[in-house]
gemmi code that builds the backbone of each chain (N, CA, C; Angstrom):
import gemmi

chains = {
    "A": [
        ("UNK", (-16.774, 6.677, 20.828), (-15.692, 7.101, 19.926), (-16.278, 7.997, 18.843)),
        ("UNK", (-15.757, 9.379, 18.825), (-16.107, 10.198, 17.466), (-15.455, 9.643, 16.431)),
        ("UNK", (-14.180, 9.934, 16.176), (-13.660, 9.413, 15.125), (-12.715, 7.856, 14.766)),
        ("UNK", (-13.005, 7.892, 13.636), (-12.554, 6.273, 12.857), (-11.335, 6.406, 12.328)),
        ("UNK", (-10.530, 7.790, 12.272), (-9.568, 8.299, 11.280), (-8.528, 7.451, 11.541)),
        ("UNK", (-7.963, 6.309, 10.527), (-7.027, 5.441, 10.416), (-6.948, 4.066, 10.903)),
        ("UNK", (-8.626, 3.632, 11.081), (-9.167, 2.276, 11.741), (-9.100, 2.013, 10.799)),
        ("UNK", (-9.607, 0.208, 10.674), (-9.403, -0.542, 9.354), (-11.043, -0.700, 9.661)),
        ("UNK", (-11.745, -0.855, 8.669), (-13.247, -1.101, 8.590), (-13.062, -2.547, 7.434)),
        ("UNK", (-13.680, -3.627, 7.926), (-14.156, -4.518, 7.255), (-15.112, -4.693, 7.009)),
        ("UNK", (-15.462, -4.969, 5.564), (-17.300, -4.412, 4.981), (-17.382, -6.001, 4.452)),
        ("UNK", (-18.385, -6.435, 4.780), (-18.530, -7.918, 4.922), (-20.277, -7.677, 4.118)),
        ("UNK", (-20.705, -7.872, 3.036), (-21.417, -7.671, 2.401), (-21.871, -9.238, 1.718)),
        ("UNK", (-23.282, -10.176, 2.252), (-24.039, -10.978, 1.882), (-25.030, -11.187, 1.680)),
        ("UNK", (-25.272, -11.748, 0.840), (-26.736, -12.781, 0.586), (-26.770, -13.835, 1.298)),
        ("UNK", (-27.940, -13.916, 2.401), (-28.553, -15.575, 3.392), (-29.314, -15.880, 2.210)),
        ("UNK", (-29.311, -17.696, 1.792), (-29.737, -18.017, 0.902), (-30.817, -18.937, 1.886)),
        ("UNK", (-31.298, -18.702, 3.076), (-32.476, -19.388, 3.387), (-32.823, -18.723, 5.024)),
        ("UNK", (-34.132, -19.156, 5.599), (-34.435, -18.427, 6.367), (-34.107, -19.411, 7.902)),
        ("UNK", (-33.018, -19.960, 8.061), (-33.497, -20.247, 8.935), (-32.374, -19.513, 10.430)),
        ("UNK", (-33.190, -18.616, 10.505), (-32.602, -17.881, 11.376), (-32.524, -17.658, 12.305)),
        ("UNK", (-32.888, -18.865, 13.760), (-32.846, -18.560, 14.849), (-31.074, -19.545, 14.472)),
        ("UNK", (-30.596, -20.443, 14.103), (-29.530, -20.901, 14.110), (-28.583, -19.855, 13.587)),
        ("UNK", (-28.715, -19.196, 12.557), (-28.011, -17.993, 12.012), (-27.552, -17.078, 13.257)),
        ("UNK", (-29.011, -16.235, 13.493), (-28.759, -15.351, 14.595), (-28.171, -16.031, 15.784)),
        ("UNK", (-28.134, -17.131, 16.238), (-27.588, -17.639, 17.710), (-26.213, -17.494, 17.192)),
        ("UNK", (-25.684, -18.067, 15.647), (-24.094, -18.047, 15.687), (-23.834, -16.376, 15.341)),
        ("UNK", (-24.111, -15.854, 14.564), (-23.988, -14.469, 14.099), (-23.703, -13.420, 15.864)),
        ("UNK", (-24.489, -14.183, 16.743), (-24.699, -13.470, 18.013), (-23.234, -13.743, 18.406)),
        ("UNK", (-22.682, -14.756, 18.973), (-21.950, -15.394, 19.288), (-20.665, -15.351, 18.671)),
        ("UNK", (-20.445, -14.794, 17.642), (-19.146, -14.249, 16.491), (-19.532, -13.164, 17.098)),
        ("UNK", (-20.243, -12.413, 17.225), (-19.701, -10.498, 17.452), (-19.382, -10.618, 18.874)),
        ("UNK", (-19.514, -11.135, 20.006), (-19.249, -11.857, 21.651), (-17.810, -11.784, 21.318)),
        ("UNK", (-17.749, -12.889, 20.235), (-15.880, -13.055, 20.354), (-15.349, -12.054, 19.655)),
        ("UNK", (-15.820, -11.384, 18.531), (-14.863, -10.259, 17.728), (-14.894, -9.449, 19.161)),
        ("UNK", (-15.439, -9.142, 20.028), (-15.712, -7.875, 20.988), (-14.615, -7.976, 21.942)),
        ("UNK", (-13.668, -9.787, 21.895), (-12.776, -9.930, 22.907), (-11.826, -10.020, 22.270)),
        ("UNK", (-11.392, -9.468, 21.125), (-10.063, -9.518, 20.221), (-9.157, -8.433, 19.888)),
        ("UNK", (-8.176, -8.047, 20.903), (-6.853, -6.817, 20.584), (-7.364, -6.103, 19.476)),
        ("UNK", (-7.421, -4.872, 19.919), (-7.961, -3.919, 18.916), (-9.112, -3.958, 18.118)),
        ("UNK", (-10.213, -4.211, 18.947), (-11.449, -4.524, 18.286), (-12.189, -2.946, 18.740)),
        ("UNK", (-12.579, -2.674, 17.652), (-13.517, -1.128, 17.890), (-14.641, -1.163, 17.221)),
        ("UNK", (-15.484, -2.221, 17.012), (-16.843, -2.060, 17.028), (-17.492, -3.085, 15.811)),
        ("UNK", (-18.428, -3.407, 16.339), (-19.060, -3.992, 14.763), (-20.487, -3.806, 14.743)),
        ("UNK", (-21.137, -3.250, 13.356), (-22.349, -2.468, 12.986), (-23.502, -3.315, 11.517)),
        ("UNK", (-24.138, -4.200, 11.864), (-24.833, -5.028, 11.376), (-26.185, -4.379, 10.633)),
        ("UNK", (-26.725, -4.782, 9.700), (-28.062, -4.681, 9.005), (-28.062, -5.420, 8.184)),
        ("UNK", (-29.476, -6.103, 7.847), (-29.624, -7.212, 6.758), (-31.235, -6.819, 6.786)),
        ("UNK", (-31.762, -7.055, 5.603), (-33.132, -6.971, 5.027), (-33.797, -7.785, 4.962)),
        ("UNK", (-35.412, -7.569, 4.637), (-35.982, -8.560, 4.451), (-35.920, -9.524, 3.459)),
        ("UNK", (-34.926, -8.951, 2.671), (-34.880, -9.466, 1.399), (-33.498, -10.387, 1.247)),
        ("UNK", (-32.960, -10.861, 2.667), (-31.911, -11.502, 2.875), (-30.562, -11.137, 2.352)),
        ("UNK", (-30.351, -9.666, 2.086), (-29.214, -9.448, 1.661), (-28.929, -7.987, 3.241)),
        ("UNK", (-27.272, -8.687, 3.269), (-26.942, -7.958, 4.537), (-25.453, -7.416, 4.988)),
        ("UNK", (-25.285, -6.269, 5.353), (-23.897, -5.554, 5.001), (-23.076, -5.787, 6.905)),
        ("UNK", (-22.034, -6.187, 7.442), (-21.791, -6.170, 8.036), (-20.467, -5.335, 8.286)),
        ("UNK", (-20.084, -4.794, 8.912), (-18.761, -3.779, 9.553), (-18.110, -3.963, 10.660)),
        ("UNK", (-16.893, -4.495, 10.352), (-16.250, -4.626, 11.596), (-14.893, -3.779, 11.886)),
        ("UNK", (-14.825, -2.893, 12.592), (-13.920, -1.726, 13.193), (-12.770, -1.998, 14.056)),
        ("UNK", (-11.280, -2.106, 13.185), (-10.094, -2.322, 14.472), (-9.109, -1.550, 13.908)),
        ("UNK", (-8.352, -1.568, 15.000), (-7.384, -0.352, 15.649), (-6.507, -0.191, 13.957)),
        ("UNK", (-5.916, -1.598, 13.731), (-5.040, -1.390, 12.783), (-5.101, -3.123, 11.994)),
        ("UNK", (-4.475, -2.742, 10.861), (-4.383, -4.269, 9.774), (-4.021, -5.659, 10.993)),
        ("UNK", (-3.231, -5.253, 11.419), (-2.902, -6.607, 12.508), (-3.652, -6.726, 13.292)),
        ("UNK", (-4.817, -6.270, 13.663), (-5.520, -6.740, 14.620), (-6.690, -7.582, 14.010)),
        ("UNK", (-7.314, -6.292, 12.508), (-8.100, -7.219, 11.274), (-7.785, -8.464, 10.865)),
        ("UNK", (-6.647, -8.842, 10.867), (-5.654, -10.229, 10.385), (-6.212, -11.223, 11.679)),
        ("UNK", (-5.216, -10.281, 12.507), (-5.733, -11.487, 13.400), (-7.036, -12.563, 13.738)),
        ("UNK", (-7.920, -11.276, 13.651), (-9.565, -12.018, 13.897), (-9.930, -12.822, 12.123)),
        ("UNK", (-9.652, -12.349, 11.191), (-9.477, -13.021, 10.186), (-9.301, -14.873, 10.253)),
        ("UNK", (-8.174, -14.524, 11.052), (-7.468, -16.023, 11.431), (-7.588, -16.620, 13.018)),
        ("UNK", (-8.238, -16.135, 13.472), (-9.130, -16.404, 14.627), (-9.531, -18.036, 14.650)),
        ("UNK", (-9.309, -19.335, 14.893), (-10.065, -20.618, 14.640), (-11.360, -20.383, 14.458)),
        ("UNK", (-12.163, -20.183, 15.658), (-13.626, -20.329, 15.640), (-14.324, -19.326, 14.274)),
        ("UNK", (-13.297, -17.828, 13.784), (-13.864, -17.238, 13.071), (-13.682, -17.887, 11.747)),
        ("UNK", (-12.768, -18.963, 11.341), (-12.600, -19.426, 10.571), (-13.387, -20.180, 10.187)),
        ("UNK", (-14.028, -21.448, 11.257), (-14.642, -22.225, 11.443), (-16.018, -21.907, 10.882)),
        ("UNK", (-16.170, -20.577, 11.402), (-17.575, -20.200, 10.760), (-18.012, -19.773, 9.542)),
        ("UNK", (-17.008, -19.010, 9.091), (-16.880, -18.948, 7.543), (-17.260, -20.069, 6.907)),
        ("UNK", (-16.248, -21.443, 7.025), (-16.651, -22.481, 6.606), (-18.443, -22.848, 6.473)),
        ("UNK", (-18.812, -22.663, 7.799), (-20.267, -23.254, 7.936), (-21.266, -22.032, 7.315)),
        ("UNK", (-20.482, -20.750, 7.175), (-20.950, -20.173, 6.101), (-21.397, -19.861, 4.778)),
        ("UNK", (-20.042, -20.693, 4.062), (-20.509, -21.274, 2.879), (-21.092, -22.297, 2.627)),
        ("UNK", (-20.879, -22.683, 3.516), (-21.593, -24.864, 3.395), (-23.013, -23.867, 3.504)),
        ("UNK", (-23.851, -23.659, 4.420), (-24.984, -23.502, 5.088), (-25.977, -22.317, 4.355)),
        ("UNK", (-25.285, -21.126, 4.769), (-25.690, -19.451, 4.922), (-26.483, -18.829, 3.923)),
        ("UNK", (-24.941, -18.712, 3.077), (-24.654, -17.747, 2.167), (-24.676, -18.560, 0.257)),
        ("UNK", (-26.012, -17.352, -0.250), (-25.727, -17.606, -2.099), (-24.296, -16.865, -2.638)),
        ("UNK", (-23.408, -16.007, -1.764), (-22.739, -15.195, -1.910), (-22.498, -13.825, -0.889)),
        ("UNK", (-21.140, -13.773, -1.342), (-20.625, -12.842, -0.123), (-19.307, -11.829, -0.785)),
        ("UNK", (-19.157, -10.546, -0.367), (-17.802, -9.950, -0.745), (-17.342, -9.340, 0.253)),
        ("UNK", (-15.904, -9.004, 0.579), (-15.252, -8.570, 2.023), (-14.791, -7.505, 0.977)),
        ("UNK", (-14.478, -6.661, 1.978), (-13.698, -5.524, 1.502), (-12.927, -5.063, 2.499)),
        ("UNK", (-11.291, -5.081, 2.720), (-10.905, -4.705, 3.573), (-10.458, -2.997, 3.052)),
        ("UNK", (-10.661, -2.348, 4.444), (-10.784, -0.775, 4.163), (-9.781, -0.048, 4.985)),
        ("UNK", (-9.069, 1.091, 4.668), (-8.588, 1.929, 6.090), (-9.636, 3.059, 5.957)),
        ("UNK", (-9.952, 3.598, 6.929), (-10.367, 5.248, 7.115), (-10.048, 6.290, 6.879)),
        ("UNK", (-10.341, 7.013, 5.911), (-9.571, 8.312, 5.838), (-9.900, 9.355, 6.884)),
        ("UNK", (-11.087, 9.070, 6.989), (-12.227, 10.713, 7.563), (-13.085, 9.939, 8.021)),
        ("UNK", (-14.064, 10.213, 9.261), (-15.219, 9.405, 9.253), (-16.172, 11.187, 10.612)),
        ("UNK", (-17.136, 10.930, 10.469), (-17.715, 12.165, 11.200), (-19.439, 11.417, 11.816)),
        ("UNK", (-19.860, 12.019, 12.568), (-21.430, 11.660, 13.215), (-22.538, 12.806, 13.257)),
        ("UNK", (-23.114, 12.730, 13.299), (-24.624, 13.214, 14.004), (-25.375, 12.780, 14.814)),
        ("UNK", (-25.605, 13.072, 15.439), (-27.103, 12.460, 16.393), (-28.053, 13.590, 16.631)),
        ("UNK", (-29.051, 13.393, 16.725), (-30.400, 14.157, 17.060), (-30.215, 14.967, 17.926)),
        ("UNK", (-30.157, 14.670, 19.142), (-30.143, 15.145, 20.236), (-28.513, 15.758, 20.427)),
        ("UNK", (-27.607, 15.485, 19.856), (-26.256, 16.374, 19.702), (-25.703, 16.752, 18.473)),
        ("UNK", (-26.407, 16.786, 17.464), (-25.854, 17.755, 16.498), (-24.713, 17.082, 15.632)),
        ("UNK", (-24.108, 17.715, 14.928), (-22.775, 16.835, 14.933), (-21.083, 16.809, 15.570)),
        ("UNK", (-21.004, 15.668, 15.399), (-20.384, 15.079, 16.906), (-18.948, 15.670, 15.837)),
        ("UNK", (-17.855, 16.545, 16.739), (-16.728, 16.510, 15.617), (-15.446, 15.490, 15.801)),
        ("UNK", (-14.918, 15.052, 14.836), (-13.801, 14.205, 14.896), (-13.088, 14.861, 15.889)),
        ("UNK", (-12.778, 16.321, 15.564), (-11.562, 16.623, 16.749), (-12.077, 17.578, 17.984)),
        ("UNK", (-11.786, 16.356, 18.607), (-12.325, 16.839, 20.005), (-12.103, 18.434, 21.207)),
        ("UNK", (-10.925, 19.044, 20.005), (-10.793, 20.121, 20.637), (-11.769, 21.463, 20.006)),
        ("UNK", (-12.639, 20.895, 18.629), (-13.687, 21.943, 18.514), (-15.001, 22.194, 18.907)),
        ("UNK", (-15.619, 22.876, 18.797), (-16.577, 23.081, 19.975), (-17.785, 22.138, 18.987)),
        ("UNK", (-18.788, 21.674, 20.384), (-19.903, 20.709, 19.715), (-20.873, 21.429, 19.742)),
    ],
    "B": [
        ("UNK", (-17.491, -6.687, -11.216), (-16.360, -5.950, -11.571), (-15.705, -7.507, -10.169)),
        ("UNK", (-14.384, -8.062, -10.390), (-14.531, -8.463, -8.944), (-13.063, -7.916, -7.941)),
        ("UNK", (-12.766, -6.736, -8.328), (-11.935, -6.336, -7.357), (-12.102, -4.988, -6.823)),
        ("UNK", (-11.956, -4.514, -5.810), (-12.213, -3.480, -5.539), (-10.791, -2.708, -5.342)),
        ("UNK", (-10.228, -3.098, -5.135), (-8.532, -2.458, -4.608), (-8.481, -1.176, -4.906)),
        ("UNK", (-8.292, -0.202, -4.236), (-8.360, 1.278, -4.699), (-9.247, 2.529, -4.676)),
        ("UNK", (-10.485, 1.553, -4.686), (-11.983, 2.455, -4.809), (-12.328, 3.007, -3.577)),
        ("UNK", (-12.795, 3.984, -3.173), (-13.517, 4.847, -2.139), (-14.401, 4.083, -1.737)),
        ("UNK", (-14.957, 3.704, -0.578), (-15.836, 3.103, 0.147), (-16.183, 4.056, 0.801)),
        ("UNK", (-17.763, 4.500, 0.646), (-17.927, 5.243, 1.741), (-19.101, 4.825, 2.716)),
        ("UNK", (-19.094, 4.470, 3.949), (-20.375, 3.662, 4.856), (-20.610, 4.950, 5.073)),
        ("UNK", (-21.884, 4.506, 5.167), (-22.975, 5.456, 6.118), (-23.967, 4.734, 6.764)),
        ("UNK", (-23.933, 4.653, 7.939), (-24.597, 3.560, 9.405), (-25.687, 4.825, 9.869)),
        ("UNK", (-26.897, 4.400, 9.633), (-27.964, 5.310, 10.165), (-29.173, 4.291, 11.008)),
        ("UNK", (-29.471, 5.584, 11.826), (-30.615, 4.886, 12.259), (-32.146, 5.410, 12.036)),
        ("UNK", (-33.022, 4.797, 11.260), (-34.123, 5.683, 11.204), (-34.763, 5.733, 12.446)),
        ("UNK", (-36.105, 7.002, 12.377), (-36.728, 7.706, 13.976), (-37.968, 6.907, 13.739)),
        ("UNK", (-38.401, 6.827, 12.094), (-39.735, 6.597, 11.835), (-40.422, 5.591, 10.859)),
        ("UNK", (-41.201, 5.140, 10.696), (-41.949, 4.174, 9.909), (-42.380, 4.575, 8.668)),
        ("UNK", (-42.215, 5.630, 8.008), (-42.404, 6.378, 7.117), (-41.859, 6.091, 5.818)),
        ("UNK", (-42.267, 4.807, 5.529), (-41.381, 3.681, 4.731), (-41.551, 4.301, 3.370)),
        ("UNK", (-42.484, 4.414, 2.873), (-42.855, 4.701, 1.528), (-42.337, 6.061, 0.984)),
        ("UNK", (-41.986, 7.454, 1.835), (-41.708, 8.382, 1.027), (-39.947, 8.565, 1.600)),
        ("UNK", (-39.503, 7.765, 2.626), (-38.122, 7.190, 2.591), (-37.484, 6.431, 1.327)),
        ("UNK", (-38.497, 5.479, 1.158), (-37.965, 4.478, -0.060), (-37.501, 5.006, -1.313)),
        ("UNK", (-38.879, 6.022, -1.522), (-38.543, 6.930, -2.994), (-37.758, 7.567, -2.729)),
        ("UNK", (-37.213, 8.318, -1.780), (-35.834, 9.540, -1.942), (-34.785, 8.511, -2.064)),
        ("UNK", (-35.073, 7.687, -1.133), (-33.355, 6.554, -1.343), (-33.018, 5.960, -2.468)),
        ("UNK", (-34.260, 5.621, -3.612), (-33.905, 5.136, -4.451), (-33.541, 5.791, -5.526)),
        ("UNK", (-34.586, 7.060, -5.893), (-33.974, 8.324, -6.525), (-32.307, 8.524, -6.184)),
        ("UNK", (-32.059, 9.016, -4.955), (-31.003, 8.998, -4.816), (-30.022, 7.596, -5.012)),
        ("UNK", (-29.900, 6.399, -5.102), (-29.474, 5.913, -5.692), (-29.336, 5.919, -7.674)),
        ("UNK", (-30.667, 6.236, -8.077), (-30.375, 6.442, -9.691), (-29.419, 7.174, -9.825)),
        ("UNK", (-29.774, 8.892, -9.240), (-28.930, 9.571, -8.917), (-27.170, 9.356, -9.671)),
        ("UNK", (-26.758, 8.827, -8.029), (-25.612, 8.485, -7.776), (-25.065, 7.495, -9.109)),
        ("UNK", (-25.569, 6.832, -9.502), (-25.626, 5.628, -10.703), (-25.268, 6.506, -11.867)),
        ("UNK", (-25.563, 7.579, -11.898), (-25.404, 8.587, -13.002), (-23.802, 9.461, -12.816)),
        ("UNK", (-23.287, 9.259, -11.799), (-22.019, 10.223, -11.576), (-21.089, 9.406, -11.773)),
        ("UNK", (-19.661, 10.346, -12.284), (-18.335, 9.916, -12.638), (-17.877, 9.225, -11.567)),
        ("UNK", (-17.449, 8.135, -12.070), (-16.237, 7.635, -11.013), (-17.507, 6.485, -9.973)),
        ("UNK", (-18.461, 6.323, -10.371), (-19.862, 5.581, -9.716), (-19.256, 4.166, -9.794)),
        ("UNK", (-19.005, 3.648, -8.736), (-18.818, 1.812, -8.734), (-19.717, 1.236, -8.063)),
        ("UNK", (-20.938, 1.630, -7.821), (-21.968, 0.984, -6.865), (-22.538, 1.515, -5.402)),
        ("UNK", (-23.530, 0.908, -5.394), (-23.855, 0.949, -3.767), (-24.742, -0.734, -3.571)),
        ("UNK", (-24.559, -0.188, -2.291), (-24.644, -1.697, -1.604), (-25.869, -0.891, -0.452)),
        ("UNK", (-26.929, -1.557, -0.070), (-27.639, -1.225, 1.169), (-28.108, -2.394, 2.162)),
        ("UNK", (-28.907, -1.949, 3.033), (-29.297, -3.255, 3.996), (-29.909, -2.549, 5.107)),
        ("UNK", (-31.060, -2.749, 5.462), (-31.866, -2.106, 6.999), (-32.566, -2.759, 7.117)),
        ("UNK", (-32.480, -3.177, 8.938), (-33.272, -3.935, 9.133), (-34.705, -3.082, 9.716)),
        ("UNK", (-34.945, -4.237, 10.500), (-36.364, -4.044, 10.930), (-35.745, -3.201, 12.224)),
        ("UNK", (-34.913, -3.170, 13.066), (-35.009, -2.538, 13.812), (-34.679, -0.694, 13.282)),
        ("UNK", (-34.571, -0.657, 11.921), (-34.483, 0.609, 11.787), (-32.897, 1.122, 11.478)),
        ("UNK", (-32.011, -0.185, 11.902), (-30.411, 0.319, 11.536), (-30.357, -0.319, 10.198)),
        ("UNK", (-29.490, 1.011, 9.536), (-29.144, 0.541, 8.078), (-27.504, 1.037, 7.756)),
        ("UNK", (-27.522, 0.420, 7.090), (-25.711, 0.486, 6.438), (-25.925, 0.329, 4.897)),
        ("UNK", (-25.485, 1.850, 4.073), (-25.391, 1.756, 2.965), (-24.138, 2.287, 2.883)),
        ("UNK", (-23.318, 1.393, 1.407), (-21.866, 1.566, 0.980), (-22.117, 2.033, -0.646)),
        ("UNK", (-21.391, 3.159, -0.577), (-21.191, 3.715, -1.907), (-19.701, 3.440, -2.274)),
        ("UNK", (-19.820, 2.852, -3.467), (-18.235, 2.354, -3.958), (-17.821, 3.897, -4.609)),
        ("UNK", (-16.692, 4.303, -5.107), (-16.015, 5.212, -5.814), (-15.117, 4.965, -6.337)),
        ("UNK", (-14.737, 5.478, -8.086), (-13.273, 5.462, -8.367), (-12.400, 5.732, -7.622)),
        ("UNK", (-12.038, 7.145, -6.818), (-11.319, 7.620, -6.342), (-11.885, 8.395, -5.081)),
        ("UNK", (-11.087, 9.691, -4.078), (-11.555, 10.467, -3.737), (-12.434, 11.320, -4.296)),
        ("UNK", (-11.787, 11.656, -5.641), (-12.299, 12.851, -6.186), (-14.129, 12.694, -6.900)),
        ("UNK", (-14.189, 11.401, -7.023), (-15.535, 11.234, -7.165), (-16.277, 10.840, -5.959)),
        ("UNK", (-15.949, 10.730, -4.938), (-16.426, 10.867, -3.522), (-16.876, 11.741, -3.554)),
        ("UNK", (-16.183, 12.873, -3.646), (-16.155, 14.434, -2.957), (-17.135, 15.112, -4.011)),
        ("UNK", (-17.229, 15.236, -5.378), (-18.058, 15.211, -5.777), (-19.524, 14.788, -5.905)),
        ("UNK", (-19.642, 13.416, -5.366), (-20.951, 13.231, -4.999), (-21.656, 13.665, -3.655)),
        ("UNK", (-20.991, 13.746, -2.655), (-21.225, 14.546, -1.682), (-21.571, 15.800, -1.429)),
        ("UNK", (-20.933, 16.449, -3.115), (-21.247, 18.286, -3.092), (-22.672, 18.234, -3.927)),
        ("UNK", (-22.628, 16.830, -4.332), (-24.291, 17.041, -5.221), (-25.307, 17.974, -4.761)),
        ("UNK", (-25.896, 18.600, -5.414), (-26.921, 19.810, -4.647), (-28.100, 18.670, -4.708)),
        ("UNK", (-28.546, 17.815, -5.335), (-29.417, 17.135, -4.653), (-29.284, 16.029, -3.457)),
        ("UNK", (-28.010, 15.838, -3.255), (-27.584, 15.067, -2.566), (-27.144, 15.874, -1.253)),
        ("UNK", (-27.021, 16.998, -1.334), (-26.976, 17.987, -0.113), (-28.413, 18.158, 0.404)),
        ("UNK", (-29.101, 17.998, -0.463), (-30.569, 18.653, -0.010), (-31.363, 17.389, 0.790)),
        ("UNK", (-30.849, 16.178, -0.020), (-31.657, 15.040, 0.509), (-30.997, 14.489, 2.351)),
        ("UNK", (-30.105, 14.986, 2.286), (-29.113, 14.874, 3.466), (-29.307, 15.962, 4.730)),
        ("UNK", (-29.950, 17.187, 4.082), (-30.866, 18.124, 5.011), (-31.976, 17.490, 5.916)),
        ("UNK", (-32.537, 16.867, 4.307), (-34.239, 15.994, 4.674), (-33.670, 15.419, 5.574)),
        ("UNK", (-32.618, 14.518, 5.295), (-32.421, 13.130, 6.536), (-32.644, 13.600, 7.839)),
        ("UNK", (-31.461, 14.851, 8.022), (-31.755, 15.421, 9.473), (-32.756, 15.737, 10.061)),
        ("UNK", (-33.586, 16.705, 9.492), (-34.757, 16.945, 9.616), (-36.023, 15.960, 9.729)),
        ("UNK", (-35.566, 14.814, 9.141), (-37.039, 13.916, 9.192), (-36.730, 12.713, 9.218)),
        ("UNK", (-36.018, 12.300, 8.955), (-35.548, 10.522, 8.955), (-34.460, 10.054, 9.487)),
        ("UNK", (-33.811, 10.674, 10.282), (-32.509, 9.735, 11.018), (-32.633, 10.280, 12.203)),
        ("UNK", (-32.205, 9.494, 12.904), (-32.133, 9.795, 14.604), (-31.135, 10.486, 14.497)),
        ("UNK", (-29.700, 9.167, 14.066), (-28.474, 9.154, 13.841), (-27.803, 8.716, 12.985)),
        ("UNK", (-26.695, 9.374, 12.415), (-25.916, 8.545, 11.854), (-24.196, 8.677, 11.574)),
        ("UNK", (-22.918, 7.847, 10.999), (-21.905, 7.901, 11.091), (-21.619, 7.421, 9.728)),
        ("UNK", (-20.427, 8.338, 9.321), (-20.135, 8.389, 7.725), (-18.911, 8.134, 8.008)),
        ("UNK", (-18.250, 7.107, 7.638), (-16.640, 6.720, 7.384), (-16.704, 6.640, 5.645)),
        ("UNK", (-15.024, 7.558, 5.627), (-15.037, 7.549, 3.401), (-13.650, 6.893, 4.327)),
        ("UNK", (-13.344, 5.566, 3.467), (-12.852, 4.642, 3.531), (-11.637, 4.367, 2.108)),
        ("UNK", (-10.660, 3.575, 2.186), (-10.224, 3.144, 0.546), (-9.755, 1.940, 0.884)),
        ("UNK", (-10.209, 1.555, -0.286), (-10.352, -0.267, -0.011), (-8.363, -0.710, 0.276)),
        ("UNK", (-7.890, -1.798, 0.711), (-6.680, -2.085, 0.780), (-6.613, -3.165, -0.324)),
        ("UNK", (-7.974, -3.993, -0.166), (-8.053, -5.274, -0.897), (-9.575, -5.865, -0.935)),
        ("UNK", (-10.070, -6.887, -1.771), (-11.099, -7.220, -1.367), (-11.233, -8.509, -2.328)),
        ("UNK", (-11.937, -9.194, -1.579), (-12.305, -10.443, -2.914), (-13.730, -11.072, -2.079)),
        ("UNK", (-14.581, -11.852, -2.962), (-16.077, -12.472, -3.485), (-15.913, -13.675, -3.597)),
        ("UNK", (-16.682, -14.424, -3.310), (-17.483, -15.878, -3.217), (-18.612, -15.881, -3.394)),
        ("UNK", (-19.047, -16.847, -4.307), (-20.217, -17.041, -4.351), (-20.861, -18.456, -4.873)),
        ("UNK", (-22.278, -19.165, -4.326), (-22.078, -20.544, -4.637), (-22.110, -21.024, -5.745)),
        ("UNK", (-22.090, -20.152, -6.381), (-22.323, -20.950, -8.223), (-20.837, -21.184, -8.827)),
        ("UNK", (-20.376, -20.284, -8.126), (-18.427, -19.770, -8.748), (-17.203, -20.301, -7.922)),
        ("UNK", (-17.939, -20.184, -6.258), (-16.516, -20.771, -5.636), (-16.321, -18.979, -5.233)),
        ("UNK", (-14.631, -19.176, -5.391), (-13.750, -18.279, -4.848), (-13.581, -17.251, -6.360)),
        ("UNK", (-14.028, -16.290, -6.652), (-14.001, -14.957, -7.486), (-12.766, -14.550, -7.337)),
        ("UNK", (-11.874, -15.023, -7.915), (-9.997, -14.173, -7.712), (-10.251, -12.395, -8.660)),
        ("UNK", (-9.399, -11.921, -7.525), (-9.314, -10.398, -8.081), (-8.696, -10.428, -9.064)),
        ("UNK", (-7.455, -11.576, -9.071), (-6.603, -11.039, -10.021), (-7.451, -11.960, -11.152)),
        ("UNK", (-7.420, -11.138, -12.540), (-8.263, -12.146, -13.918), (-7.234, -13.404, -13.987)),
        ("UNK", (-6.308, -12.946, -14.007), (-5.232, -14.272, -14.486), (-5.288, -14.897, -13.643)),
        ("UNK", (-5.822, -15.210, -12.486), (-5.606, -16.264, -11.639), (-6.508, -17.583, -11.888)),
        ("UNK", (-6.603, -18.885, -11.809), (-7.790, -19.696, -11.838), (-8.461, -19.252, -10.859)),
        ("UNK", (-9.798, -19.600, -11.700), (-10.964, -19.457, -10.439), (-11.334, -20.632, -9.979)),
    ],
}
model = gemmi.Model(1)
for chain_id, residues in chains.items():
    chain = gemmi.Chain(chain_id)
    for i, (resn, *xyz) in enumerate(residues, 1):
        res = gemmi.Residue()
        res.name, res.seqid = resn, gemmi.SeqId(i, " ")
        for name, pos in zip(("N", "CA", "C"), xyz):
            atom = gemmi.Atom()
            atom.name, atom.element = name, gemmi.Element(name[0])
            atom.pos, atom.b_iso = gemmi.Position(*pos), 0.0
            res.add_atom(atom)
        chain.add_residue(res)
    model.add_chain(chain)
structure = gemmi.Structure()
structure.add_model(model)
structure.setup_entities()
């Protein structure tokens, strides 16, 4: 997908307040499995530091599909064991897209509208 | 600040090519002072891991201080460098928040609205 123009981006921005991260990463693995099987799911884009602070993005079609996985049981469920467990702190930001554009190395940049030349 | 409602979000999901940690670090952080210095500045947020993917979020008052930091001539120039020497790839969504709210374990639930109990 080139463009994001009018996706909802959820910016999921935390602090892990301990290291124990093969249990983290097995559930963290296992939440993006299921966001990947949820109506209007278009992508999710992860990084976290060594310094245990970590920005997550999750990409869908439109607000009702964001809602939905919102209210998802199991995604709920985990939240929970998120705060019990995880996280010193966390902020969501729900977003729409205005514009979004790419580059890559090897292709230059990629244009939103697919009828101009690459 | 604990609401975001309104503000420009802008992700930028990159991937670095190289290990070249130390004269990466200083442009990113420069360029963060930078940015810290312009109108309409509500933050940035970063995170890269070890495999080299990173996700940094620049908050904004509005568009118009988006668009302005983007025309930065040092911020054009450092965005040359990127191509040229430090990103494989990367994808820029400018975003505007719908809503957003914070948790954290010392506080609980951070309500956007002030008047609300926390």
């Amino acid at each position: 997908m080139t463009d994001r123009t009018g996706q909802v981006a959820v910016i999921f921005s935390s602090q892990r307040r301990s290291d124990d991260e093969a249990d983290y990463a097995a559930a963290a693995a296992a939440m993006d499995r299921l966001a990947a099987l949820q109506p209007g799911y278009c992508g999710v884009d992860s990084a976290r530091g060594a310094d245990g602070f970590g920005i997550t993005v999750s990409w869908w079609a439109d607000e009702a599909a964001a809602l939905a996985w919102r209210g998802h049981p199991d995604h709920v469920a985990i939240r929970d064991r998120g705060r019990n467990e995880w996280y010193d702190g966390y902020e969501v930001a729900v977003t729409t897209v205005g514009r979004s554009y790419r580059w890559a190395r090897d292709r230059g940049n990629i244009p939103a509208d697919p009828s101009l030349p690459s």
